[in-house]
N, C-alpha and C positions, 0 to 999 in steps of 0.2 A: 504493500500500500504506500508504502513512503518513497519507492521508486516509480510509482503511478502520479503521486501527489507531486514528483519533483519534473515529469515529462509534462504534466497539465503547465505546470506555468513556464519551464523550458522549453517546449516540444521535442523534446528527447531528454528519454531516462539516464539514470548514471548507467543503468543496465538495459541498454536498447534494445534488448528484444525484451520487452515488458512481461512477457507471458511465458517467457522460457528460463528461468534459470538456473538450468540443469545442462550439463554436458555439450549439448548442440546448440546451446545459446551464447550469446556474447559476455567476455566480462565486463566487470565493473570498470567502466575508467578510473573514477575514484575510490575506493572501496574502502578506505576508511570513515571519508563523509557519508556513503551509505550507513554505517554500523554507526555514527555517530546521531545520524538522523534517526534509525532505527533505536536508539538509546534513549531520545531526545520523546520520541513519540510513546514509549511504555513509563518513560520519568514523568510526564505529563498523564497519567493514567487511560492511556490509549484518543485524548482528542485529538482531535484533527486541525479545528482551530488557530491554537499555540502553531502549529508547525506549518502550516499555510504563511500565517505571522513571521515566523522563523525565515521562509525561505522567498518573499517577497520584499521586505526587509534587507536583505542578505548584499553585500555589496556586487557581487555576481546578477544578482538578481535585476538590480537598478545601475549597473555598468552603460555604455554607451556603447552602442551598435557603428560606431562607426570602423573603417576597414583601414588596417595596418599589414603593406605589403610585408616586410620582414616576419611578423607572426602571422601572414595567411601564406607564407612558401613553407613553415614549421611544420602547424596546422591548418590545412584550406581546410577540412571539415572540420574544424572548431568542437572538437573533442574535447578539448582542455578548459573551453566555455572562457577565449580569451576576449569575447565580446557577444551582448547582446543580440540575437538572430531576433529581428520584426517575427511576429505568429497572429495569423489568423483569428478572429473570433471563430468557435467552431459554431456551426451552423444554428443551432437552439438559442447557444448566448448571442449571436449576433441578432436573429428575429427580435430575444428579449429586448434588446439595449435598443433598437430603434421604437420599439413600444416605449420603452423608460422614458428616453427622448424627448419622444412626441406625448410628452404625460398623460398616457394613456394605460400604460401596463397595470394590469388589476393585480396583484400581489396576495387575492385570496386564497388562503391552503386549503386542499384537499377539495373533495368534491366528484362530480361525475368530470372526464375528458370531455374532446367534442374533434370533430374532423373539420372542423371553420378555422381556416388559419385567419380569417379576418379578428376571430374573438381576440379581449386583448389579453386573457390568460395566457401564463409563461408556457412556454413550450414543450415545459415536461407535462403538461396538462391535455398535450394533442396525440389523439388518439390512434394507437399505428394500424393502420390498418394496408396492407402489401396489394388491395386492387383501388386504393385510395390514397394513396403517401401524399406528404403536403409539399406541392412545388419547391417553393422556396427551400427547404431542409434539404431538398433532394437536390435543387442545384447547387448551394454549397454543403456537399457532401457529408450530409446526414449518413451514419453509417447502416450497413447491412443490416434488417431486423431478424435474418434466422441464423445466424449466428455472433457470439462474442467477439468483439472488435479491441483488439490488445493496444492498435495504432492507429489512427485516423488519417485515411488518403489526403490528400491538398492538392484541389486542383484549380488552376488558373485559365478560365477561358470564354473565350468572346458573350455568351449567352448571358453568364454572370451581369455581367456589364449594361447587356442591352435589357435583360431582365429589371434592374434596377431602374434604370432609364425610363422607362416602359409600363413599368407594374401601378395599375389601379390602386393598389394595397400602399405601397409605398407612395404612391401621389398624394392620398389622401393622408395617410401620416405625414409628410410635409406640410399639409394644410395645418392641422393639429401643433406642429411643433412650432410655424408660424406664430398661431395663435394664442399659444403659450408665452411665446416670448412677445410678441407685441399685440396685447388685446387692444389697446386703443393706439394706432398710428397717431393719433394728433398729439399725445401724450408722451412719447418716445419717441427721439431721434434714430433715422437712418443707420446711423455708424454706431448709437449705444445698441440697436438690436442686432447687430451685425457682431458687435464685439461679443455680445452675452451670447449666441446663438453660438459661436465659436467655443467660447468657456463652456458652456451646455453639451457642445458636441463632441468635443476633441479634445477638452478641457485644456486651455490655452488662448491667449490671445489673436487676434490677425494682426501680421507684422503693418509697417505702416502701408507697402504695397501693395498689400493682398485687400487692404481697406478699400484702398483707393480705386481696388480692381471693380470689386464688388460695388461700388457706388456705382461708376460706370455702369457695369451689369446693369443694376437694378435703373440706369434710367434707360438703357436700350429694351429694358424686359417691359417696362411700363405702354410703350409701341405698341407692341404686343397684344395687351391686357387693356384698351381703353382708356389708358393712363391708368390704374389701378396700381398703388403703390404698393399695395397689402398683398396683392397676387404674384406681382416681382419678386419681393420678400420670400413667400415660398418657393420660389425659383432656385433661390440662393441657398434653404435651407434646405430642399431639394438636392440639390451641388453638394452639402454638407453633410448628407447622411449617404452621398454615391461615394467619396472619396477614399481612396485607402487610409487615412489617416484616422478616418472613423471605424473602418472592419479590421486595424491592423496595432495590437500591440506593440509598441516600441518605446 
């Protein structure tokens, strides 16, 4: 479990093959940090918690992804975890977080499932059903439901993209996340719902160009919309929930 716990916020275990490790699987790279973590998680009497804490926390954990040719001709697969690798929301968390988002996610426990991916219950609440799967999960690769999934495929490709682009579901959650951050346009500036809609999204500000980009936008998008400023706005937060910077930990 604590090499499962350390590949979810990694994307790879100290022992990568998660589900093997016996004779025909990989060792440890670290294999002291393993036994230390596994020490760390029965000292804490087996929560999970503390050790989530622990390895979020961890200065490995929050290092910088950026690339250093001398240690990528060492290690180019980054075995040694001499820097931060960007990882995916996997499919479930990323549905949730644009529900969060667009403050919309219902946060109620337990209860009947439903096969409406429109509902705004989280995603473990969607009901699997193999001649009904829900889009979305299955385009970004929801795994196999008839059997145990040790490691989760990642794949990158054109549909993804025009899906997002595209999707009724997601239009209307941009409406939503608009709304959220600017219920009355006459009452909030341009550039303050732009900035908060960034912290909301990406948590971060827009640099001064990216401001001035988006202002732009929003008065080419107004064309558009009949002059409607409100409907630009979603444009942009539209743009902010496509972005890799919002599906991509780093």
């Amino acid at each position: 479990i604590v090499n499962r716990l350390w590949q979810h916020h990694f994307g790879r275990g100290i022992v990568t093959t998660s589900s093997d490790f016996g004779t025909r699987g990989e060792p440890p790279t670290h294999p002291d940090l393993l036994e230390y973590l596994a020490r760390s998680l029965v000292e804490n009497g087996w929560k999970l918690k503390p050790l989530h804490k622990l390895l979020m926390t961890s200065s490995t954990y929050m290092q910088s992804g950026g690339i250093s040719e001398a240690k990528g001709m060492q290690d180019p697969s980054n075995l040694l975890l001499w820097r931060k690798e960007p990882r995916r929301l996997e499919a479930e968390v990323f549905r949730d977080t644009l529900l969060s988002v667009s403050g919309t996610l219902d946060s109620t426990q337990f209860g009947p499932g439903t096969l409406d991916e429109r509902k705004p219950r989280r995603s473990i609440y969607l009901t699997v059903k193999r001649s009904n799967l829900t889009p979305m999960l299955q385009l970004f690769d929801a795994p196999d439901t008839l059997q145990g999934i040790g490691h989760r495929q990642e794949s990158t490709v054109a549909p993804q993209a025009l899906a997002m682009l595209n999707s009724p579901f997601l239009l209307d959650l941009s409406q939503k996340f608009a709304n959220r951050i600017r219920k009355d346009p006459a009452k909030s500036s341009l550039d303050d719902a732009i900035t908060e809609a960034y912290q909301v999204a990406i948590a971060r500000a827009p640099s001064e160009d990216e401001l001035s980009n988006w202002v732009s936008f929003v008065e080419a998008q107004k064309a558009l919309h009949n002059n409607n400023e409100q409907l630009a706005f979603r444009d942009v937060c539209h743009a902010l929930l496509c972005a890799n910077e919002f599906a991509y930990i780093d």
